[in-house]
C-alpha positions as YAML, in Angstrom:
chain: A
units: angstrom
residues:
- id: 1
  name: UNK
  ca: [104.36, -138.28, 8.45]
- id: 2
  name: UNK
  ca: [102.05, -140.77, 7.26]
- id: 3
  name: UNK
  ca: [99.68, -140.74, 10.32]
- id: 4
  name: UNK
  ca: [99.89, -136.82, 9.54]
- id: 5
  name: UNK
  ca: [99.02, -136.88, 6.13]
- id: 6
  name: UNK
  ca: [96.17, -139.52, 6.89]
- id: 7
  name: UNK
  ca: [94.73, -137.41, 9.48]
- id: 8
  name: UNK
  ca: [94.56, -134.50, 7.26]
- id: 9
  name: UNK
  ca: [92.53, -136.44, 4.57]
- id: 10
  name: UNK
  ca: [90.52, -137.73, 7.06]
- id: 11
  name: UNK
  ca: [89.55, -134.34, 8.31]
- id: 12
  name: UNK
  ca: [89.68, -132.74, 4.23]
- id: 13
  name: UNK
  ca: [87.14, -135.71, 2.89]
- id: 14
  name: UNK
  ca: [84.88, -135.58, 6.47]
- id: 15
  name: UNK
  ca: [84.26, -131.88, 6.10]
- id: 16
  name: UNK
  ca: [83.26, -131.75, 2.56]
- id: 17
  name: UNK
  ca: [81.19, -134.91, 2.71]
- id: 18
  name: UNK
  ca: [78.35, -132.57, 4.81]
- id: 19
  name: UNK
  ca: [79.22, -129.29, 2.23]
- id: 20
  name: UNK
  ca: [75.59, -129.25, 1.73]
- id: 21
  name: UNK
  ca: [73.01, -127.66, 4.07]
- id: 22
  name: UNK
  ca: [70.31, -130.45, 5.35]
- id: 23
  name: UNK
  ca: [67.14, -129.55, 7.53]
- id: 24
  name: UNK
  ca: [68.13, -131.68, 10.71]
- id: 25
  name: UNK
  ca: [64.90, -132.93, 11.21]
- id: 26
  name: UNK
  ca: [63.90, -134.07, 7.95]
- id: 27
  name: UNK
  ca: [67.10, -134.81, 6.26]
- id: 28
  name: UNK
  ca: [66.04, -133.33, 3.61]
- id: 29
  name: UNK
  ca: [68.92, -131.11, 1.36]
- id: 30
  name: UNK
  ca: [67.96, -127.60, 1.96]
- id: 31
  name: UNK
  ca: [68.14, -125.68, -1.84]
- id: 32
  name: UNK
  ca: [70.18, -122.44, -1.43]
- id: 33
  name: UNK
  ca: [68.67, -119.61, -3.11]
- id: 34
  name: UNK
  ca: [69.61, -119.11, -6.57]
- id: 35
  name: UNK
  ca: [70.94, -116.02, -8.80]
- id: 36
  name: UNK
  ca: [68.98, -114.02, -11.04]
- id: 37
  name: UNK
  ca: [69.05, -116.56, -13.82]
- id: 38
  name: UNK
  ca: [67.16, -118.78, -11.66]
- id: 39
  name: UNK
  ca: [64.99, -116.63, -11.01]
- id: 40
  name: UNK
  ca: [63.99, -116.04, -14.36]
- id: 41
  name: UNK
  ca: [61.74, -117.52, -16.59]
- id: 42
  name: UNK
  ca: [60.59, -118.23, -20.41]
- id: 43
  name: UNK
  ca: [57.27, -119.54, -21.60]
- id: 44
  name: UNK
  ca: [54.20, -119.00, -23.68]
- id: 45
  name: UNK
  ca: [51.91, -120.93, -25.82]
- id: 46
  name: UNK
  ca: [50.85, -121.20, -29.23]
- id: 47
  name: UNK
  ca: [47.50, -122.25, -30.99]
- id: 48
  name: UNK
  ca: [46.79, -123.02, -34.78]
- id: 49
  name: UNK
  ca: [42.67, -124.16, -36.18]
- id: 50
  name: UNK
  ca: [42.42, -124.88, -39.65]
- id: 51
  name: UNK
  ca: [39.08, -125.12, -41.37]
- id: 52
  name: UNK
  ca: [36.09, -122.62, -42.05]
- id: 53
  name: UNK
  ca: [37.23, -120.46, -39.42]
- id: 54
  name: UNK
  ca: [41.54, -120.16, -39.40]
- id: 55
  name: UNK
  ca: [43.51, -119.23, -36.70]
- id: 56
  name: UNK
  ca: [47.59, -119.24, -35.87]
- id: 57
  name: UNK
  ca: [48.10, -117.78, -32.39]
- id: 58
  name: UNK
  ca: [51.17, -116.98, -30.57]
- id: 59
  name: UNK
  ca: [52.48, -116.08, -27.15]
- id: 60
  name: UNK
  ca: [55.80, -115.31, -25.47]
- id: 61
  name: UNK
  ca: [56.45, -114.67, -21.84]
- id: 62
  name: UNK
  ca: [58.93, -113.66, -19.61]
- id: 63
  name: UNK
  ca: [58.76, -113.17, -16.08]
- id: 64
  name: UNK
  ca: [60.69, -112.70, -12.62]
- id: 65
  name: UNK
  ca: [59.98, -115.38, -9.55]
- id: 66
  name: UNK
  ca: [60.04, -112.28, -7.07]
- id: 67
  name: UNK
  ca: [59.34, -115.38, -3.91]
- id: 68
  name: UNK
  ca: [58.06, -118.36, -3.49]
- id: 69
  name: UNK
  ca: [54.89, -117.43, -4.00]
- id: 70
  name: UNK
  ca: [54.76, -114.47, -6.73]
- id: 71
  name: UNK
  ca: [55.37, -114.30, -10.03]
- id: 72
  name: UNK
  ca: [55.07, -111.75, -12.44]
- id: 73
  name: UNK
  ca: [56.22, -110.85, -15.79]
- id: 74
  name: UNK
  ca: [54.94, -109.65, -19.83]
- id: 75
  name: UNK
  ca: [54.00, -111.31, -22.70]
- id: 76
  name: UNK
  ca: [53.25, -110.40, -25.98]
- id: 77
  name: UNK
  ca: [50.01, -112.07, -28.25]
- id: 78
  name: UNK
  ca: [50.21, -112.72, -31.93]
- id: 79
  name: UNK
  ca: [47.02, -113.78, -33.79]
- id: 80
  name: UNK
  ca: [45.86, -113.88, -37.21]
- id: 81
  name: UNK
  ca: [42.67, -115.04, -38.09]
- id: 82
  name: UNK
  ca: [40.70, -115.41, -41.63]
- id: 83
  name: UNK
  ca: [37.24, -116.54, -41.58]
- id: 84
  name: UNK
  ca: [36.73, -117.71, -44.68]
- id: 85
  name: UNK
  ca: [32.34, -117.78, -43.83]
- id: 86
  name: UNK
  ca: [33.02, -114.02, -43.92]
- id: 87
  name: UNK
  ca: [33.72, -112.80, -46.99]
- id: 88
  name: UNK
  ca: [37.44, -114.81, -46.60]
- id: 89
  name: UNK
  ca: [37.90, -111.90, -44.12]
- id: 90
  name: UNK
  ca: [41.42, -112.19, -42.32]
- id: 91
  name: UNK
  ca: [42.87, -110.18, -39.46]
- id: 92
  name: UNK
  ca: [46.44, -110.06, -37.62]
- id: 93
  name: UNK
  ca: [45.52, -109.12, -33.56]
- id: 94
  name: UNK
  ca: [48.72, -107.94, -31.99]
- id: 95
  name: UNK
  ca: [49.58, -106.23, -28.12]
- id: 96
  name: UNK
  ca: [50.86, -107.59, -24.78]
- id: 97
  name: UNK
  ca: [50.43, -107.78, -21.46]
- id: 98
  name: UNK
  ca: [51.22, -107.83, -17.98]
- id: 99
  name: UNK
  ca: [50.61, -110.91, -15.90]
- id: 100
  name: UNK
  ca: [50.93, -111.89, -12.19]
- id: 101
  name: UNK
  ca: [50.47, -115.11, -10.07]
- id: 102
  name: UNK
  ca: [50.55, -115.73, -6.51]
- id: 103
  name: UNK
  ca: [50.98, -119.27, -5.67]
- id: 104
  name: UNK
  ca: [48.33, -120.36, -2.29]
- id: 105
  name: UNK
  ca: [49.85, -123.92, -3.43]
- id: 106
  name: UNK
  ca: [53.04, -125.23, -4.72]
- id: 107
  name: UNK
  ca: [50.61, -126.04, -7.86]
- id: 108
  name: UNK
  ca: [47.33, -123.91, -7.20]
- id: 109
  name: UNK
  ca: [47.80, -120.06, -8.12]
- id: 110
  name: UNK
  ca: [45.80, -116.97, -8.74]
- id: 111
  name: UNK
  ca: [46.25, -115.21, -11.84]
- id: 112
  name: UNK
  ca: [45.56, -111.90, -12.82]
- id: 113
  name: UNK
  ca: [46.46, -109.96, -16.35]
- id: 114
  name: UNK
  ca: [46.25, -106.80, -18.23]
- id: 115
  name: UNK
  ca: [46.48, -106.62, -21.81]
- id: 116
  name: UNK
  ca: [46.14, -105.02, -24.70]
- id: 117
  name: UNK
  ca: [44.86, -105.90, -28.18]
- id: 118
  name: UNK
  ca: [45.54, -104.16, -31.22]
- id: 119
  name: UNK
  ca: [42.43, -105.12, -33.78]
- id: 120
  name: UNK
  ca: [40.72, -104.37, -37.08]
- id: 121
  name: UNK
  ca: [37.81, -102.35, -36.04]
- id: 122
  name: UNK
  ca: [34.33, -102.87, -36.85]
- id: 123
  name: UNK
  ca: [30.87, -101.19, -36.16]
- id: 124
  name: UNK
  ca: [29.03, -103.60, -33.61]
- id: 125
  name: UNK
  ca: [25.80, -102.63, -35.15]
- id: 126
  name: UNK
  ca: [26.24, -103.69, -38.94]
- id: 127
  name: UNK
  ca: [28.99, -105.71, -38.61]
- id: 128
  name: UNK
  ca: [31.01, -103.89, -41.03]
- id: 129
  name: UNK
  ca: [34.57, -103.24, -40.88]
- id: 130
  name: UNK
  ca: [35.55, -99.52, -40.71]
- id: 131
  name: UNK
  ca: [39.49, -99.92, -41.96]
- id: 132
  name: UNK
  ca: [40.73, -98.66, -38.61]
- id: 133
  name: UNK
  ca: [42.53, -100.14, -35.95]
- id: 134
  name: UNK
  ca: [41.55, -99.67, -32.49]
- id: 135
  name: UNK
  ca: [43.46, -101.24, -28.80]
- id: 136
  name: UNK
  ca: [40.91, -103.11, -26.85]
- id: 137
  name: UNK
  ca: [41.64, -103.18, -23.21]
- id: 138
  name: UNK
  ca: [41.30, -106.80, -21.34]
- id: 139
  name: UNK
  ca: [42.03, -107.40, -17.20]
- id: 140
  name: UNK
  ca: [41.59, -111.62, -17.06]
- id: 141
  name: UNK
  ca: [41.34, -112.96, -13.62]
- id: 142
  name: UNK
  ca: [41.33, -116.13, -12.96]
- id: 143
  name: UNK
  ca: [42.94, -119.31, -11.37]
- id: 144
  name: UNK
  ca: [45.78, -121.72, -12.67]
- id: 145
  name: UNK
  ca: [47.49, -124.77, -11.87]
- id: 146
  name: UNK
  ca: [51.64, -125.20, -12.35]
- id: 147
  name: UNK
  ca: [52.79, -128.85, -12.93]
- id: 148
  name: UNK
  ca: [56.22, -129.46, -13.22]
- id: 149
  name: UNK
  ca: [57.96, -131.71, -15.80]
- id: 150
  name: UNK
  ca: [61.39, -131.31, -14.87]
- id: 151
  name: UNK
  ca: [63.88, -129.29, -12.96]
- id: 152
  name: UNK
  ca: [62.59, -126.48, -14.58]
- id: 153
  name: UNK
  ca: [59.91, -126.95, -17.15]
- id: 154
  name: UNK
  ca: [56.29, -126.79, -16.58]
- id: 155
  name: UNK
  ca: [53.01, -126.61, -18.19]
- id: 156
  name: UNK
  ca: [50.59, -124.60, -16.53]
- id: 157
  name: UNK
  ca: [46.61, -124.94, -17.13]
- id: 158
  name: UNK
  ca: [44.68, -121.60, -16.14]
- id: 159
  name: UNK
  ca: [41.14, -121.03, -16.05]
- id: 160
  name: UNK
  ca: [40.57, -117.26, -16.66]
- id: 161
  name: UNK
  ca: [37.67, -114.65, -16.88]
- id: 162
  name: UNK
  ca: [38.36, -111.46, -18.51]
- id: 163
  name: UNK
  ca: [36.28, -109.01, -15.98]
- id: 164
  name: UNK
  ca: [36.62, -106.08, -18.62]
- id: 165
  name: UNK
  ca: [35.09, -108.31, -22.04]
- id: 166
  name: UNK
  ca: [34.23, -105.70, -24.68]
- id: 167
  name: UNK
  ca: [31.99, -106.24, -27.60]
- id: 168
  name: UNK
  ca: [34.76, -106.28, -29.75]
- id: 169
  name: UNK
  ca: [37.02, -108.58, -27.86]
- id: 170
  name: UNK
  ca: [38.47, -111.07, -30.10]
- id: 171
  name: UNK
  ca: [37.88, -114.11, -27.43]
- id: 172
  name: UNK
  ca: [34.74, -114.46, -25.28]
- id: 173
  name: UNK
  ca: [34.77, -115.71, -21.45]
- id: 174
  name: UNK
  ca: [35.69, -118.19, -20.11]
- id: 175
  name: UNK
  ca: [39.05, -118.21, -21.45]
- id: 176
  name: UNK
  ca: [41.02, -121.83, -20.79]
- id: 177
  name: UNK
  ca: [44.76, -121.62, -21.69]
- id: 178
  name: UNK
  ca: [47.88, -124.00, -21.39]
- id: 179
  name: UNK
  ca: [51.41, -122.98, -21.81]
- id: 180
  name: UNK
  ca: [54.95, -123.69, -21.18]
- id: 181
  name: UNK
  ca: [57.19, -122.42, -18.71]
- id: 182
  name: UNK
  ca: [61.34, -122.72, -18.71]
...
């Protein structure tokens, strides 16, 4: 009885030491795919400038990992900004977007969004605000780089140029971000 039950722990403990999957010629723990909530992910940035020229800037994400190599997701873009030069003129930009990346590294990806901007409008000619509000349309393009932090925080740097830039577009190009990704 006790070679039995010796035996059996032998076998018990020896089959669930190798439980996890290893490549056999690295040795290396091969990750099983995870469930939706690994799949996604939480991030954004947020910007604040005091001085002559204010501004408080925020913007959530959330996206999908749909492989490896692509991401996409939306994100919406808070801004207000008083310019105090101007008459202590102040505006609140609002909208979203839709944003993909498609990794050609584990760190290097291309990045390419469509989004959105809700704005105070303004004649381009006098400079004169009109009262209205107007959506200006924006398509940045651009390239990034994702560096991990931890299991599974980042911060990503991107380099973008927004290919559609309007006269009224509240940024001008070349447009250098860095966010947070959970």
């Amino acid at each position: 009885m006790k070679k039995t039950s010796m035996l059996f722990l032998s076998v018990f403990f020896y089959l669930f030491s190798f439980a996890q999957e290893y490549d056999p010629y690295t040795y290396q723990d091969i990750k099983q795919p995870g469930g939706l909530s690994e799949k996604i992910f939480f991030g954004g940035g947020f910007g604040l400038q005091f001085g002559t020229l204010t501004v408080i800037k925020f913007t959530p994400e959330i996206g999908y990992r749909i492989n490896e190599k692509t991401d996409a997701g939306v994100g919406l873009y808070y801004s207000y900004v008083k310019n105090n030069n101007f008459y202590g003129f102040s505006d609140h930009i609002y909208g979203g977007k839709l944003f993909s990346r498609f990794y050609v590294t584990p760190n290097m990806f291309l990045t390419g969004e469509y989004e959105m901007l809700n704005i105070s409008d303004y004649d381009i000619y006098t400079g004169q605000y009109t009262g209205e509000r107007v959506f200006i349309q924006g398509t940045p393009l651009g390239v990034g780089w994702y560096q991990k932090a931890g299991e599974r925080f980042a911060i990503i740097t991107t380099l973008l140029y927004n290919v559609l830039q309007d006269e009224k577009t509240p940024y001008s190009n070349p447009v250098f971000r860095i966010s947070f990704v959970y």
